[in-house]
ROVEXSE-93003 format. One record per atom (N, C-alpha, C): x, y, z; residue in three letters. Coordinates in steps of 0.02 Angstrom, whole numbers, plus 50000, padded with zeros to 5 digits. Atoms other than C-alpha are relative to their C-alpha. Layout:
// residues N
XYZALA...
END
This chain:
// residues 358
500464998750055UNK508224887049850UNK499334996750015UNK500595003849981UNK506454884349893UNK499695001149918UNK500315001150054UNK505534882449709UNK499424996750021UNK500825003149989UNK504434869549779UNK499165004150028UNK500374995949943UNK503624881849911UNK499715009049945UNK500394996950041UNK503514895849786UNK499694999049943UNK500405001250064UNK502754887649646UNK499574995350006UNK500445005749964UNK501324880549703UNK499604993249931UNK500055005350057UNK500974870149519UNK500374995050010UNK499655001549999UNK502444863849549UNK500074992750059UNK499905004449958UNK502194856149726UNK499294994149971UNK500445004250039UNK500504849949651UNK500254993549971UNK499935005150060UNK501144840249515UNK500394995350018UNK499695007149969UNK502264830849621UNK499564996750055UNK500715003149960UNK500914826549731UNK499584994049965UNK500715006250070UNK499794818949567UNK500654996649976UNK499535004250036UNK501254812649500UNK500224992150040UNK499915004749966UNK501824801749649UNK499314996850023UNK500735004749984UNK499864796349692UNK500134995749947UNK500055005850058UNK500064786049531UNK500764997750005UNK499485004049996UNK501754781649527UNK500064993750059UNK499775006949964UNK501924772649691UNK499754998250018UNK500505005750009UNK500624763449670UNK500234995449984UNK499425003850028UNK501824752049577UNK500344999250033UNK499545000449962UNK503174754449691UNK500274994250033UNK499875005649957UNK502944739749802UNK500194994249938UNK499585007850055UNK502944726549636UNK500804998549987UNK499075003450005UNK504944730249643UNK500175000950049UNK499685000649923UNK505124730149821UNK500325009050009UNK499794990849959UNK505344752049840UNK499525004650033UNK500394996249964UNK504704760849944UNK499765006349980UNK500454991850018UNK503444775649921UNK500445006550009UNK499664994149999UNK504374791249850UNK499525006150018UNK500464992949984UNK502944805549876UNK499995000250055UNK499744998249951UNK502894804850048UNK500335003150035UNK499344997649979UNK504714808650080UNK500085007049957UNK499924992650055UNK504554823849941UNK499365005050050UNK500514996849996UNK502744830349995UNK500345002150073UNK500024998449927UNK503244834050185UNK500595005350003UNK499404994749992UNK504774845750134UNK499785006649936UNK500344994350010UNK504674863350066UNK500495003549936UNK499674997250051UNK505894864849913UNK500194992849943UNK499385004950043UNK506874855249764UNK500535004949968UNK499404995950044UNK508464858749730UNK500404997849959UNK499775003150034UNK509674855849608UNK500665004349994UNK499394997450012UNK511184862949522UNK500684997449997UNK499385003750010UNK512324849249543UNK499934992949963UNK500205008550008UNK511374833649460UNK499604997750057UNK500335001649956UNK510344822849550UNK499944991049968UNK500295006650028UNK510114803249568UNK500634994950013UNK499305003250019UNK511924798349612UNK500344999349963UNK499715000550048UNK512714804649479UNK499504996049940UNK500375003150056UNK511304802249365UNK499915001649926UNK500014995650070UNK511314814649221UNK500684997649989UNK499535003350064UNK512674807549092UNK500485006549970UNK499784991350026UNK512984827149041UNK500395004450056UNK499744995549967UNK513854840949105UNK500624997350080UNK499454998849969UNK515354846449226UNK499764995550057UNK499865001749947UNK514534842949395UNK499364994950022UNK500575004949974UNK513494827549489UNK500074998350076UNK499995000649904UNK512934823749645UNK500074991350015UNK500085007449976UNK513104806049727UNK499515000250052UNK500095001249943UNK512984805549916UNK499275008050034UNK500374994649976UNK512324824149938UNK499495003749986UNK500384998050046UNK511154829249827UNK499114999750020UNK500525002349982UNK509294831749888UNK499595001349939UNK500495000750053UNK507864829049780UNK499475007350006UNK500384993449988UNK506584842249884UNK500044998150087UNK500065001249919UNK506184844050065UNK500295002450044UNK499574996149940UNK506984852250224UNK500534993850002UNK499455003950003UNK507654834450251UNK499764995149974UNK500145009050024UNK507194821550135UNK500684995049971UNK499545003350034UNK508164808850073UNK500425000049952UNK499404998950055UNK509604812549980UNK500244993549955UNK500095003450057UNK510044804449815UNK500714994050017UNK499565005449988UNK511524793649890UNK499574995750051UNK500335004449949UNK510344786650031UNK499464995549959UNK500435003950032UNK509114782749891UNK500094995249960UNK499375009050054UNK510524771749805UNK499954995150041UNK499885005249954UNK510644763749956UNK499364993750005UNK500615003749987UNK508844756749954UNK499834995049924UNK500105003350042UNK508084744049845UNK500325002349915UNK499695000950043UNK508754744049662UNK499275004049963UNK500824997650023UNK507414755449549UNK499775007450044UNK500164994549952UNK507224769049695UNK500285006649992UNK499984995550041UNK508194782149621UNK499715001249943UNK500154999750081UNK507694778349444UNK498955002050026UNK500574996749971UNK505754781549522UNK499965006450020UNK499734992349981UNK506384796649586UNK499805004549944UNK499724995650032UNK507014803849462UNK499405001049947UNK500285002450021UNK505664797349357UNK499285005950017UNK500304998849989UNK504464804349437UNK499985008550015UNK499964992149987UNK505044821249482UNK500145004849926UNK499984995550075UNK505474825649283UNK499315000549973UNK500504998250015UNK503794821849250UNK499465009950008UNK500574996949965UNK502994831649394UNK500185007849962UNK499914993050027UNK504144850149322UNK499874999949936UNK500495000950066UNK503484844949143UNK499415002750009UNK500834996949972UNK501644846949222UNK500125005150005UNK500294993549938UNK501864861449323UNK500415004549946UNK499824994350059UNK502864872449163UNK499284999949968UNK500684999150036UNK501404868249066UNK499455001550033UNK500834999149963UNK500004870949198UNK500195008250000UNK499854997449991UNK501054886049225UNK500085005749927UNK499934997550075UNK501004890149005UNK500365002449986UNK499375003150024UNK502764887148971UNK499614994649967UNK500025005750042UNK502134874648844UNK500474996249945UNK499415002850025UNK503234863148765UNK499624995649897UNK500355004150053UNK502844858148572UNK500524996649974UNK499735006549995UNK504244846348568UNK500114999450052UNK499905002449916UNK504904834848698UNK500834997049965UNK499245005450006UNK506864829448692UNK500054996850048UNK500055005749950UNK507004813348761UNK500984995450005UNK499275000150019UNK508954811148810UNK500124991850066UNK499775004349958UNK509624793748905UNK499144999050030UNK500665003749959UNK508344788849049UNK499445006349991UNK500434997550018UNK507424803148996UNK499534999449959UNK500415005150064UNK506624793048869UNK499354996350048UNK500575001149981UNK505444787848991UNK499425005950041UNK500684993349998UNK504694804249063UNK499705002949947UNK500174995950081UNK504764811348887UNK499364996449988UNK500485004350029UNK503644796248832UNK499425001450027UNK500474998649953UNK502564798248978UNK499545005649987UNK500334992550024UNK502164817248943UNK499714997549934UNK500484997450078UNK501674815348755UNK499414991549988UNK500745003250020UNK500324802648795UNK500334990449994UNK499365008250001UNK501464784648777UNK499624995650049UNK499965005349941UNK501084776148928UNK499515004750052UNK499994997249947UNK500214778649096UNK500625002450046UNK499614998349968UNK501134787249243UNK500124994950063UNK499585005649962UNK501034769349326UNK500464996649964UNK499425004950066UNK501854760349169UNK500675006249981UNK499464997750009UNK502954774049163UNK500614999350063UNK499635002349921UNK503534770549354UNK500174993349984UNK499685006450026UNK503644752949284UNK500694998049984UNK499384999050030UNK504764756849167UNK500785002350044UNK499574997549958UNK505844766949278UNK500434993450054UNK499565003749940UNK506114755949416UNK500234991249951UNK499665006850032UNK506354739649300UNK500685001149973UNK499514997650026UNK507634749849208UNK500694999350066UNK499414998649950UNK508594752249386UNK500194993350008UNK499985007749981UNK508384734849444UNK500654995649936UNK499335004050054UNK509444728449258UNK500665003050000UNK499144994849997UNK510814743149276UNK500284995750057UNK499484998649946UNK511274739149429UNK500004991750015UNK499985008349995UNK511144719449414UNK500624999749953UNK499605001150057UNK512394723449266UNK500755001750047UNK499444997449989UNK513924732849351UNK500375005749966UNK499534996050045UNK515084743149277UNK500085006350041UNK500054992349985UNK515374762749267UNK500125006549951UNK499894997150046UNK515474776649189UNK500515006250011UNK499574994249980UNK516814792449177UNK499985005049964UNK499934991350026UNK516754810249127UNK500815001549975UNK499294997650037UNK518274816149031UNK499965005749963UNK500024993450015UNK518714834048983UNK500134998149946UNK499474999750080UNK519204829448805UNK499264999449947UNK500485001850033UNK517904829548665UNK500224993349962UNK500015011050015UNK517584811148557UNK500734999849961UNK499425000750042UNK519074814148461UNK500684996850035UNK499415003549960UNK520254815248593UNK500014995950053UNK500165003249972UNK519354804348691UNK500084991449966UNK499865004850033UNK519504790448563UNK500724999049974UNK499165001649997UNK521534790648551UNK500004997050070UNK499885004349922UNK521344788948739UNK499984992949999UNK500245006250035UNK520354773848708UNK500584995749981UNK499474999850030UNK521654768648595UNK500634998650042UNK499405000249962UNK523134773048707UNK499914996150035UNK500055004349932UNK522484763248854UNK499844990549984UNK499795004950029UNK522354748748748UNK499414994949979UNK500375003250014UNK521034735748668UNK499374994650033UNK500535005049973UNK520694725348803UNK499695001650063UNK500444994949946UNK519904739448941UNK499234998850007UNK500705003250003UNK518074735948867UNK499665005950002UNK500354993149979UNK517824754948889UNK499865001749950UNK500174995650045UNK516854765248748UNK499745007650003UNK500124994650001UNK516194779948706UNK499195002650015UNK500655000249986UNK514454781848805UNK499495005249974UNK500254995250026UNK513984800748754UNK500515006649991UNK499464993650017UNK514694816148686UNK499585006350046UNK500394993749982UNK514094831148805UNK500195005949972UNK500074997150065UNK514814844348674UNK501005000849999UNK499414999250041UNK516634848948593UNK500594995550078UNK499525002449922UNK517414845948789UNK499884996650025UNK500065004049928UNK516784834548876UNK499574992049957UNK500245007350042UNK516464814748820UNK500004997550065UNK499965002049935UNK515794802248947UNK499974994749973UNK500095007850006UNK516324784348935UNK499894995950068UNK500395002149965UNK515744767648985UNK500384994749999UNK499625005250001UNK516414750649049UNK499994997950061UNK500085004749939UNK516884738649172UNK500655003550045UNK499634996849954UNK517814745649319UNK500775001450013UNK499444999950021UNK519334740149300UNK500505003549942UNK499834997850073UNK519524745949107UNK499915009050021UNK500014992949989UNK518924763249187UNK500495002550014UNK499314999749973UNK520374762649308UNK500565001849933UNK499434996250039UNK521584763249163UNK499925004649947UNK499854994350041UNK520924773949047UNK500075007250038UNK500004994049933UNK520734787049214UNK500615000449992UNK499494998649986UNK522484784649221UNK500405003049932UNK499654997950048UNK523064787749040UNK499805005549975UNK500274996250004UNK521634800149037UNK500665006750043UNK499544997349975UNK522924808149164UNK500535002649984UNK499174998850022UNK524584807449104UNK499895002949934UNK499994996450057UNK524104814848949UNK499565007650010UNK500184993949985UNK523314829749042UNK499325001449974UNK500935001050013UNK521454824349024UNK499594998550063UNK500335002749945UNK520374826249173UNK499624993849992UNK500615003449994UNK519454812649217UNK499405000050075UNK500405000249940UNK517984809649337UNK499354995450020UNK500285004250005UNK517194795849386UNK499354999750044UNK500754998049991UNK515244796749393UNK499804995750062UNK500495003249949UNK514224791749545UNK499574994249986UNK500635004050037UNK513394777849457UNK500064990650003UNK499825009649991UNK513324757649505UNK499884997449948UNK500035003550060UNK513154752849342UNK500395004549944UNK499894996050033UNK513734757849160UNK499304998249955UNK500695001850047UNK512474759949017UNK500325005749951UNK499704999250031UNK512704764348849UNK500634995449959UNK499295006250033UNK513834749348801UNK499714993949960UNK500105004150058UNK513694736748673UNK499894991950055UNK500245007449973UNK513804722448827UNK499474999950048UNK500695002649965UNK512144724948907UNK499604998749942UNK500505001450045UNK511324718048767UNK499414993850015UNK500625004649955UNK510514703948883UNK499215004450026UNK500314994449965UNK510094718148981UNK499235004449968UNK500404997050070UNK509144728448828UNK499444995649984UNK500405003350033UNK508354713548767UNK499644996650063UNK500465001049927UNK507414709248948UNK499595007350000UNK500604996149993UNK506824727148946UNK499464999949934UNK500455000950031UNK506244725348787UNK499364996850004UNK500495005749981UNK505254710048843UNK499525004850053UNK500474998149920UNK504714718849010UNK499505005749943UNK500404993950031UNK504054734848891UNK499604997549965UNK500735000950049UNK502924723748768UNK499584997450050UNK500725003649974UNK502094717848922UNK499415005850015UNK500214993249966UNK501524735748952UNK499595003849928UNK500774998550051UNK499974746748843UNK500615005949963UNK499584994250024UNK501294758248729UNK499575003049935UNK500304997650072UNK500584769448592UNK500255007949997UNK499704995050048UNK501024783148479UNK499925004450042UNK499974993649976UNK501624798048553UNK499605006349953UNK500454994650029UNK500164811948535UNK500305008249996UNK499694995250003UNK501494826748529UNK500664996949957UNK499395004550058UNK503304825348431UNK500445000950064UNK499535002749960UNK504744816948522UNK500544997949970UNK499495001750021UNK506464817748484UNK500404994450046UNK499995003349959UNK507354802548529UNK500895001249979UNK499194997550031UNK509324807648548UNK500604992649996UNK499805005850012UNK509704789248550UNK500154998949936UNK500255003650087UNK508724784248397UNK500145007049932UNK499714994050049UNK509384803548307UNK499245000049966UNK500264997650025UNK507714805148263UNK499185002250029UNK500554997149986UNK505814810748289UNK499434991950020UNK500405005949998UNK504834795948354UNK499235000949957UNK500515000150051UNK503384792248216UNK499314994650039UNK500515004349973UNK501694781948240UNK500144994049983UNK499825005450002UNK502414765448189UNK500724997350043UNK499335002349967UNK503904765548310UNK499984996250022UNK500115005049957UNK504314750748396UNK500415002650056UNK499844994649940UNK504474760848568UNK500414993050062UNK499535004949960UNK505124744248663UNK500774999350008UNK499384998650018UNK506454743748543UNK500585004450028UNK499834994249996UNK506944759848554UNK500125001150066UNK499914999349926UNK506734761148740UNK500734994850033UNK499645002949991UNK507864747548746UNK500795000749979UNK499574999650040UNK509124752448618UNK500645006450050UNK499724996149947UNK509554767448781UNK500494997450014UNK499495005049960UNK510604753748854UNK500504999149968UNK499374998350038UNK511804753148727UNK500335000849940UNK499944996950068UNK511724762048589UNK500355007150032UNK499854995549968UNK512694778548639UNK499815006749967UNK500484993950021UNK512154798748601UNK500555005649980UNK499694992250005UNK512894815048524UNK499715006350006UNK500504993649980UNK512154828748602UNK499995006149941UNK500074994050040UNK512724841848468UNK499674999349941UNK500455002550060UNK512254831748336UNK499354998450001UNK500595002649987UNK510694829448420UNK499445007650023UNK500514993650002UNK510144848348474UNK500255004849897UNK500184995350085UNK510664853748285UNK499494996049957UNK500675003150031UNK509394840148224UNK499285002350013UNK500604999249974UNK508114844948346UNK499765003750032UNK500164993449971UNK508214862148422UNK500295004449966UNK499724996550001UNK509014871648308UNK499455007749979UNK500734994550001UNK507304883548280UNK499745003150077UNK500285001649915UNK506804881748472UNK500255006950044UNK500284994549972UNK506524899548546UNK500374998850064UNK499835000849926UNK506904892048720UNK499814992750016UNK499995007749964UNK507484874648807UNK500015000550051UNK500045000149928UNK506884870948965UNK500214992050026UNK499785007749979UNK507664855949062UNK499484997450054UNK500565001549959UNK506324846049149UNK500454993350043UNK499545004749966UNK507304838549297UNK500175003950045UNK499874994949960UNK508044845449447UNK500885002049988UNK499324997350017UNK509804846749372UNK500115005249967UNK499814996150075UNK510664858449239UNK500644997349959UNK499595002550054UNK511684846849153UNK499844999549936UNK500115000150102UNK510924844848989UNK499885007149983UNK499914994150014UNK510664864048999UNK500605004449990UNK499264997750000UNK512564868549028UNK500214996749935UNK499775003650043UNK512864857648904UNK499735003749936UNK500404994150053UNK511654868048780UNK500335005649971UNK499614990350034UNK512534885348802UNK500614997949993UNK499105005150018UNK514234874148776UNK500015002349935UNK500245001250068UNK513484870248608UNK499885006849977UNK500034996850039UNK512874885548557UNK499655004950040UNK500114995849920UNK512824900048692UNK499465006149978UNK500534994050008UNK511644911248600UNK499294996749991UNK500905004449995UNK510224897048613UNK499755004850086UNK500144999049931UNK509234902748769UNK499724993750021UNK500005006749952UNK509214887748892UNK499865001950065UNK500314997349929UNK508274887649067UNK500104993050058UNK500265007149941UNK508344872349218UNK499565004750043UNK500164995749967UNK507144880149290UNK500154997550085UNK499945000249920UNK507454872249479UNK500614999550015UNK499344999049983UNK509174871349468UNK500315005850015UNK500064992449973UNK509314890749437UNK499495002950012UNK500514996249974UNK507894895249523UNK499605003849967UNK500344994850040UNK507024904949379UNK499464995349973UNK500565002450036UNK505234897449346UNK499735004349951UNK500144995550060UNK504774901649167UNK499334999050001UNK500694999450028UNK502964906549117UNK499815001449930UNK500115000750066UNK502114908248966UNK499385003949992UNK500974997750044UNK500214913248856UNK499734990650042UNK500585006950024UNK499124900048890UNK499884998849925UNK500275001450082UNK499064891348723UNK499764992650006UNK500075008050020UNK498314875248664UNK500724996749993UNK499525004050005UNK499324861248678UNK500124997449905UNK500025002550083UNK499784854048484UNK499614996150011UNK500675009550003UNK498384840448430UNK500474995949983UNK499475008150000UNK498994824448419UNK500354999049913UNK499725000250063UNK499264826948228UNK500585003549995UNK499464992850027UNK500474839748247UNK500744994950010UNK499345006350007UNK501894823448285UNK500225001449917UNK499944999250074UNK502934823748142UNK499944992349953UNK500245008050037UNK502514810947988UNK500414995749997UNK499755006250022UNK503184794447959UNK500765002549952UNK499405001050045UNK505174795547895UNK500264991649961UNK499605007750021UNK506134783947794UNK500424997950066UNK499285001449979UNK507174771547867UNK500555004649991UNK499374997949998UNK508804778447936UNK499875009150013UNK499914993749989UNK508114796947938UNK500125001650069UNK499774999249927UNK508554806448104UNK499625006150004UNK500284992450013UNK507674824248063UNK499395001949978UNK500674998850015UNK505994831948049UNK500125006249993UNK499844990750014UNK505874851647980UNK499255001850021UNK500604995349985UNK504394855848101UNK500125005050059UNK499804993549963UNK504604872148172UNK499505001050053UNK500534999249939UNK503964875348343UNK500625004150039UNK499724995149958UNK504684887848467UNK500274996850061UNK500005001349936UNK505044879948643UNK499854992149989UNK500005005849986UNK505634862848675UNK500204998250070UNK499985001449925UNK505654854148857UNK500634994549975UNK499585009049977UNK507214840548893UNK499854997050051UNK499915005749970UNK507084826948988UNK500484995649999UNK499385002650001UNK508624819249041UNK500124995750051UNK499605003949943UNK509554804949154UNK500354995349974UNK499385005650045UNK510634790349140UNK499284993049998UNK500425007050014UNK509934775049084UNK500374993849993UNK
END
């Protein structure tokens, strides 16, 4: 699948995207990702990307998985390198197919911001620069993977995923990280506790499958973890998202008084329901495009509700176009909710995801 090579917005935007990103790069010891992207002639996807980085859907890549390029560095070699070097990656390349839909008018008048997608999302609607968003990224990798753990895919939705739980017994440490829709729940924990719910996941005729991922996230015990990024994020320029941003963490529409640290932080282990989270926030939405090189949060879409139309565009090869339209003005965010709300009733046609693990 060459995408990169025929969509020339596309190769662009990872071009501008990585000039600013790894600029940053060196402050966490990783090495310059544009480079290794710009010199190859595609991105592909279709299986995940990032070492098992998307949280969603059936299938992920670890070891094999390339990002773009004839031969660039594949997403298990980029585990291998400094701590932060995927999460830059990935980081950087959801941005760049954000740009290049919209340069391309596919315009997006929301943004769903799902797991580590919470930091491209932010990025796009005006939040942060695209160095403080590389910030973010690679600080984020650097605490996952200082933490440990892991996470596992299980064919069972939360229901019967929480007897499992249950069956395998109190003191595993494993929970319930995200719901990807009726079938498929992905929990989180310390390695060991994985081990046996994998196994009881088994004997009761429940696949399991254990994610590519050196850390877990999503759990109630990185709360050290959480509360360091928090710290690291108020050192950084954050302000109100100038478009609307669903945050499938926080169940709701990020407002102009958010405390986006928080929130950014709250990724780590607060956990997500995807269905309960596209009937809050796409259920109007014309067309979801996944901004990423996977199609996990898109498979996961037509799971949910197969007469939505859902696109990855580089995963299945189909780059969507559009009208040229104005982007929304910055007013068009939705207003200030009460405490506790999760829902905004502003109708807009075409929402972008942004997705990874966090």
């Amino acid at each position: 699948m060459r995408t990169l090579a025929r969509v020339g917005s596309l190769a662009r935007a990872v071009a501008e995207v990585f000039e600013e990103a790894d600029v940053v790069a060196a402050e966490f010891g990783v090495a310059p990702i544009g480079p290794r992207l710009a010199g190859g002639s595609h991105l592909t996807g279709g299986s995940g990307s990032g070492g098992g980085s998307h949280l969603t859907g059936g299938s992920r890549s670890g070891g094999g998985s390339h990002l773009t390029g004839d031969s660039p560095p594949s997403t298990g070699a980029l585990a291998a390198e400094p701590a932060g070097t995927v999460q830059l990656a990935l980081f950087g390349v959801s941005l760049a197919v954000h740009r290049a839909l919209e340069a391309d008018g596919c315009r997006a008048h929301r943004l769903l911001a799902v797991s580590f997608g919470e930091i491209p999302a932010l990025t796009a609607a005006g939040c942060c620069s695209v160095a403080d968003g590389a910030r973010l990224a690679c600080r984020l990798g650097q605490l996952l993977t200082g933490h440990g753990g892991g996470m596992t895919l299980l064919g069972a939705g939360p229901a019967t995923t929480r007897r499992l739980l249950a069956a395998a017994g109190p003191g595993t440490g494993v929970v319930v990280a995200c719901v990807n829709h009726g079938g498929e729940t992905v929990v989180s924990g310390p390695l060991d506790g994985l081990a046996v719910v994998e196994r009881s996941a088994t004997a009761h005729g429940v696949g399991a499958q254990r994610l590519r991922l050196p850390f877990m996230s999503h759990h109630p015990a990185l709360v050290h973890e959480a509360g360091a990024f928090a710290h690291f994020a108020r050192r950084l320029r954050l302000s109100p998202p100038r478009r609307p941003v669903y945050s499938a963490v926080a169940g709701r529409f990020y407002r102009a008084d958010s405390d986006l640290p928080s929130a950014l932080s709250a990724c780590l282990v607060r956990p997500f329901d995807l269905p309960a989270v596209f009937g809050a926030s796409m259920a109007d939405a014309s067309l979801v495009v996944e901004a990423g090189t996977g199609s996990t949060l898109t498979n996961s879409v037509r799971r949910i509700d197969p007469r939505q139309d859902a696109l990855a565009p580089v995963a299945d090869g189909r780059w969507p176009t559009g009208p040229r339209a104005p982007l929304p003005p910055p007013c068009s965010c939705p207003p200030p909710a009460a405490p506790g709300e999760g829902t905004s009733h502003h109708h807009h046609p075409t929402t972008t995801a942004a997705r990874g693990d966090s």
